[in-house]
N, C-alpha and C positions, 0 to 999 in steps of 0.2 A: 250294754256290757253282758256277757255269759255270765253263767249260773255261777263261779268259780272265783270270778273278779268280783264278782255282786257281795258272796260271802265273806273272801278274804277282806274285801273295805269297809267291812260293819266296825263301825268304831271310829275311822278315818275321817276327818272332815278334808275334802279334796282339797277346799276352796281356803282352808285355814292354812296360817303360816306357825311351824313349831320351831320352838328350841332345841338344839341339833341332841342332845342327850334323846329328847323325847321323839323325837322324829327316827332317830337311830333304833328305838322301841318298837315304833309302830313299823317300821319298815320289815324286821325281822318279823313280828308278828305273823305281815302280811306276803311271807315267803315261804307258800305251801308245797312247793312243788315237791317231786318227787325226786327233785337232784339237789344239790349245795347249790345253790342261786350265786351268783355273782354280785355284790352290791357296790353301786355304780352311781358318780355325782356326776349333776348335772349342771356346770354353772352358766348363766347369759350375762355376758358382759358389756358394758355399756361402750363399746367398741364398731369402729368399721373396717372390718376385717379386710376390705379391701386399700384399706389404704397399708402403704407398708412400714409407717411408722406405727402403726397400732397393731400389731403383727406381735399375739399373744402366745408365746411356744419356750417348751422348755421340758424338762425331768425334775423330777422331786422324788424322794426315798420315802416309802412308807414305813414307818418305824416298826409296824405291827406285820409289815408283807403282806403279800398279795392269798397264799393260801398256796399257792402251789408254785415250783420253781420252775421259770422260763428255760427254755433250750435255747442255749445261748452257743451259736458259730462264730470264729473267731478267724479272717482272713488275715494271716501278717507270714510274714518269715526270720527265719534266725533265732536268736536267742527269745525275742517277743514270743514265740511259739510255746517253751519253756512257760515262758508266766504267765501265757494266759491257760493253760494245763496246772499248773499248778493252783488257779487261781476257779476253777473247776468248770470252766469251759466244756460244754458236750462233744461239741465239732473245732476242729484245730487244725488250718491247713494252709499253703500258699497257692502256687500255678493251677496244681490239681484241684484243690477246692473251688478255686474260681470254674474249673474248666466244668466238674460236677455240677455247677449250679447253670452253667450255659444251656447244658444240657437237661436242664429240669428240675434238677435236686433242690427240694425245698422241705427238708424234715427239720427246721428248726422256727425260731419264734421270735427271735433277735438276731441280726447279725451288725458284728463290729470289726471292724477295719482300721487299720492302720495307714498313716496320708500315701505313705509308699505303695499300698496296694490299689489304691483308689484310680488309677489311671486302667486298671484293666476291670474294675469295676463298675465302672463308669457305662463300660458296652453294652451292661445285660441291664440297662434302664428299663425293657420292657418286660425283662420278665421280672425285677425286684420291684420297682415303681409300683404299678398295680397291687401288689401285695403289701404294700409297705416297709419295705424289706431292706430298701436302700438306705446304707450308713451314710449319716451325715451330722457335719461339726456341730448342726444346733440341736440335736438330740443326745450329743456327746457318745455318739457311736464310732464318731471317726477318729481316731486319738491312739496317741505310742503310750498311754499309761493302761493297755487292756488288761492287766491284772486287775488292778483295781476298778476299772468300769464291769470287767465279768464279776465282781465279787459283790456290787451295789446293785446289779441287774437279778443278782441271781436271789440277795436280800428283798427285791420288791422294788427297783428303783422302777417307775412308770412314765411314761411322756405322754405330755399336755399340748395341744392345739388348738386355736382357736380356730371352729370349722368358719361357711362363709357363713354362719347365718349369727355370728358372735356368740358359737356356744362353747361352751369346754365339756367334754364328756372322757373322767377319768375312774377306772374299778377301784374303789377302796376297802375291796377285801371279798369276805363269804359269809352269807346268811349264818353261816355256824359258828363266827367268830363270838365273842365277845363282848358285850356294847363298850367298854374301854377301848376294845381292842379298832372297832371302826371308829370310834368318837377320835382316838387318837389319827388313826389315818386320814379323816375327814380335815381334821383339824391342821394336818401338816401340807394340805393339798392348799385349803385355804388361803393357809397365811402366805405359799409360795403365790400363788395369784394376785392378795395383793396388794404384795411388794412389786410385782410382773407388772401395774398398771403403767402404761404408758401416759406420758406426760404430755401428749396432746389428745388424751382421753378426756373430754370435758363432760363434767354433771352426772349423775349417778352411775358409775362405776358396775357394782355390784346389784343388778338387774333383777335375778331372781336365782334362788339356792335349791335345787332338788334332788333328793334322795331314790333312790329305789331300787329291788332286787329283779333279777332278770325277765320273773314271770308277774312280779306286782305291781302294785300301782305306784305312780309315783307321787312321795310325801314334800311338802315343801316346804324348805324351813326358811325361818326370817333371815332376810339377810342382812340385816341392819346387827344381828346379834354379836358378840363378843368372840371369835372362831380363835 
């Protein structure tokens, strides 16, 4: 480990499991960097990611948000256009915004769509794909309620995947939050996961629980504990 990781984990037992208050402690602690760090859970789930009834995914709102408000594009037309502007959408458009984004436009951070637009959306899989970028129903990007999806997106709402290796990796906030303020978003990520266990997930579940900020190390709380 450099000079840097050496110092920030005096205190940290790597190998020890904490209780998410006190893990939420040492994680700030150990978030010296010279920017607002991102802190970020790490769950492994007792899942096989390849099977597709154990297919862990979804969004959950962080009640305390993210720290900073996502640029959220909003592809519909008509009156939809109205609410999702009113509902404070950055980017708001139909033909022409699809046709922008054919052609490279990608200065946003969410994009959400309506089912009627989704057929000329479809085209630019290669360029939204790789980015992440493609709206879709189980992210709840794809949906005619986009006032109300741009107003939970812009609050902190985050989506959850299980990668293939059974792990879930979701930000629950910024080193300069408040320990309430992650304790709560931890906690709300949590209990959405698991409630999310699938029912031919057999034997322990909930794998291992870790914390930690962009530049430190990661803290690992029990995950048997009470979330």
């Amino acid at each position: 480990m450099g000079k840097r990781i050496v110092n920030v984990t005096k205190g940290v037992d790597l190998a020890k499991t904490y209780p998410l208050e006190e893990g939420v402690a040492l994680v700030k602690k150990c978030a010296t960097a010279k920017f607002d760090e991102t802190v970020e859970l790490h769950v492994r789930l007792g899942v096989d990611p390849k099977q597709a009834d154990q297919q862990v995914r979804g969004t959950v709102g962080l009640p305390h948000g993210l720290g900073k408000s996502k640029k959220v594009a909003v592809v519909t037309q008509g009156e939809k256009q109205k609410d999702a502007t009113a509902a404070g959408a950055d980017l708001v458009g139909g033909a022409e915004l699809v046709d922008q984004i054919s052609k490279g436009f990608l200065d946003f951070e969410v994009l959400v769509a309506t089912p009627d637009m989704m057929k000329d959306l479809s085209k630019l899989g290669k360029i939204l794909g790789p980015k992440g970028l493609m709206p879709n129903p189980k992210s709840g990007t794809v949906t005619m309620d986009v006032g109300k999806t741009v107003k939970e997106l812009k609050a902190g709402r985050v989506e959850y995947k299980v990668d293939d290796y059974g792990i879930i990796h979701v930000p629950v906030g910024k080193a300069s939050f408040e320990p309430p303020r992650l304790v709560g978003n931890v906690k709300a990520v949590m209990e959405v996961l698991i409630k999310a266990k699938p029912s031919s997930s057999k034997g322990v579940y909930l794998m291992s629980v870790t914390l930690s900020s962009t530049m430190g190390p990661g803290v690992r709380l029990d995950p048997s504990q009470k979330f």
